[in-house]
C-alpha beads as a LAMMPS data file, in Angstrom:
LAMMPS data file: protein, C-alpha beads

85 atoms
84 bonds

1 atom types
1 bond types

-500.0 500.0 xlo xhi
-500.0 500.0 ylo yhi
-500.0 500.0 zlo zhi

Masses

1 110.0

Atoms # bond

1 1 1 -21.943 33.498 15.782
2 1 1 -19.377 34.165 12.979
3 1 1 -16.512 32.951 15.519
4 1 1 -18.259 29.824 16.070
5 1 1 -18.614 29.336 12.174
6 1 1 -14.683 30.221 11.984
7 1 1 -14.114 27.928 14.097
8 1 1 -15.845 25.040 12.319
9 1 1 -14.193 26.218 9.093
10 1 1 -10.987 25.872 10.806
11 1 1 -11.498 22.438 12.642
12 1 1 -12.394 20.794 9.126
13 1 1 -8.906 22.757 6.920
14 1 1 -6.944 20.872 10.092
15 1 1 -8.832 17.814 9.557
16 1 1 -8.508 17.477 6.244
17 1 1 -5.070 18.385 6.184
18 1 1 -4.727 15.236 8.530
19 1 1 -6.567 13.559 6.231
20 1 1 -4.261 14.260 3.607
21 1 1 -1.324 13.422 5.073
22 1 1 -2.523 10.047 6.427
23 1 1 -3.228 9.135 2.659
24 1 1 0.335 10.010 2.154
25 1 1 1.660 8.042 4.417
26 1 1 -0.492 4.692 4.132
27 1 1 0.535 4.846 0.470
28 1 1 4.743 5.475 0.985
29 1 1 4.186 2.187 3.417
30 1 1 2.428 0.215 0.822
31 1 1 4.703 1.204 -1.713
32 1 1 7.782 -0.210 0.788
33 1 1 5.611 -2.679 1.812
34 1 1 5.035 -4.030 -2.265
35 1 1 9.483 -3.404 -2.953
36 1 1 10.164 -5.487 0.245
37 1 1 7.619 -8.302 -0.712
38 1 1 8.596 -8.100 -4.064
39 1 1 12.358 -8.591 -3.201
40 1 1 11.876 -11.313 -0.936
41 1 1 9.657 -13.418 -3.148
42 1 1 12.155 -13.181 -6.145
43 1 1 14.466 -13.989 -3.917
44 1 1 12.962 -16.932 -2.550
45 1 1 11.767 -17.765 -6.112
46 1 1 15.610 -18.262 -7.312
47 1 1 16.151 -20.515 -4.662
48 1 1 13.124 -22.555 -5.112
49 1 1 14.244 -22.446 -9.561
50 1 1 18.024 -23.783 -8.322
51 1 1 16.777 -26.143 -6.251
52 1 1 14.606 -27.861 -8.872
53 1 1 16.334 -26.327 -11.849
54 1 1 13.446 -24.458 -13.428
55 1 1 15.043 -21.517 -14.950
56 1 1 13.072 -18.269 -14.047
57 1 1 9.261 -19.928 -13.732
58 1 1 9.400 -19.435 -9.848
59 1 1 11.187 -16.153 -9.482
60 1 1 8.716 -14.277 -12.462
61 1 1 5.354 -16.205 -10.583
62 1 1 6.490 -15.389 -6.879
63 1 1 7.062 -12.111 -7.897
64 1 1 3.737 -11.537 -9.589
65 1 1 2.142 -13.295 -7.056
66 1 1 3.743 -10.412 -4.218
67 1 1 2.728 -7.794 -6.456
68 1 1 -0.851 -8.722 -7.264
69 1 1 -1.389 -9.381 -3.376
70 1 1 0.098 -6.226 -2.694
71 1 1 -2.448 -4.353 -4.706
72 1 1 -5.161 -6.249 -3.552
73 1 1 -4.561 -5.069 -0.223
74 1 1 -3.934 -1.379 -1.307
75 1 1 -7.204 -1.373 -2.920
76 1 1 -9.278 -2.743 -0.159
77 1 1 -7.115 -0.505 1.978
78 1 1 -8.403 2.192 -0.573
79 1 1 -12.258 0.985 -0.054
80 1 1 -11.897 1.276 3.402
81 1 1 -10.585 4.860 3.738
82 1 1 -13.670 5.809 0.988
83 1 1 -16.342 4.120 2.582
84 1 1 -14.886 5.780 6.358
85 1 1 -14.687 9.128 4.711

Bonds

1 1 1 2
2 1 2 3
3 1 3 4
4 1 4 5
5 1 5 6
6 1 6 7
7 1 7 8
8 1 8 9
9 1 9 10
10 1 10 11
11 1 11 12
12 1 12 13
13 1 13 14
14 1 14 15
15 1 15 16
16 1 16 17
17 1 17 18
18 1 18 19
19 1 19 20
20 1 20 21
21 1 21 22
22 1 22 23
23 1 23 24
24 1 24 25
25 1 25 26
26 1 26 27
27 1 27 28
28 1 28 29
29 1 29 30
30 1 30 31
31 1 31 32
32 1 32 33
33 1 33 34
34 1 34 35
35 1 35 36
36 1 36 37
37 1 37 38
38 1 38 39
39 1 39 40
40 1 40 41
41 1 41 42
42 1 42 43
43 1 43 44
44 1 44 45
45 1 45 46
46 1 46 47
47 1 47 48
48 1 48 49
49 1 49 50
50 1 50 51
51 1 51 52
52 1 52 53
53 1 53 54
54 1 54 55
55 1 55 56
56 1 56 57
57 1 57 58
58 1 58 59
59 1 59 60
60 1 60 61
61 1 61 62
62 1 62 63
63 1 63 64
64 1 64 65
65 1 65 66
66 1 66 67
67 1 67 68
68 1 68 69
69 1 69 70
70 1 70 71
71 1 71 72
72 1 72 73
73 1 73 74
74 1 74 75
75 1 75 76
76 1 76 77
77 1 77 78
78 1 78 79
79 1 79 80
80 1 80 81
81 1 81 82
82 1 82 83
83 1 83 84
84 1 84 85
């Protein structure tokens, strides 16, 4: 009896050490994930301002526009892994 009971106790540390570590990971890819998007919209948002000579109102929107999608995904991301757990 007590060796079966060690043996749950064991199976959940493991599990939640898992756990853990997937949490860690899903957020170091959404954090690369929100630089990359973040990047390539400015980017694309300087283009779009030399093209039609708009000073910085593309490059600042695009870029809040990356970031603000980006953390909408995080958090439903976030929601999911609560509502699974």
């Amino acid at each position: 009896m007590r060796k079966q009971i060690m043996s749950i106790i064991t199976r959940k540390r493991n599990h939640a050490n898992f756990n853990s570590f997937h949490v860690i990971i899903m957020l170091s890819a959404w954090g690369f994930a929100m630089g990359i998007a973040s990047l390539l919209f400015l980017w694309l948002g300087r283009l779009l301002d030399e093209m039609l000579g708009t000073a910085p109102l593309f490059m600042f929107s695009l870029c809040l526009l990356a970031v603000i999608g980006c953390f909408i995904e995080i958090y439903q991301e976030a929601s999911k892994m609560m509502k699974d757990a």
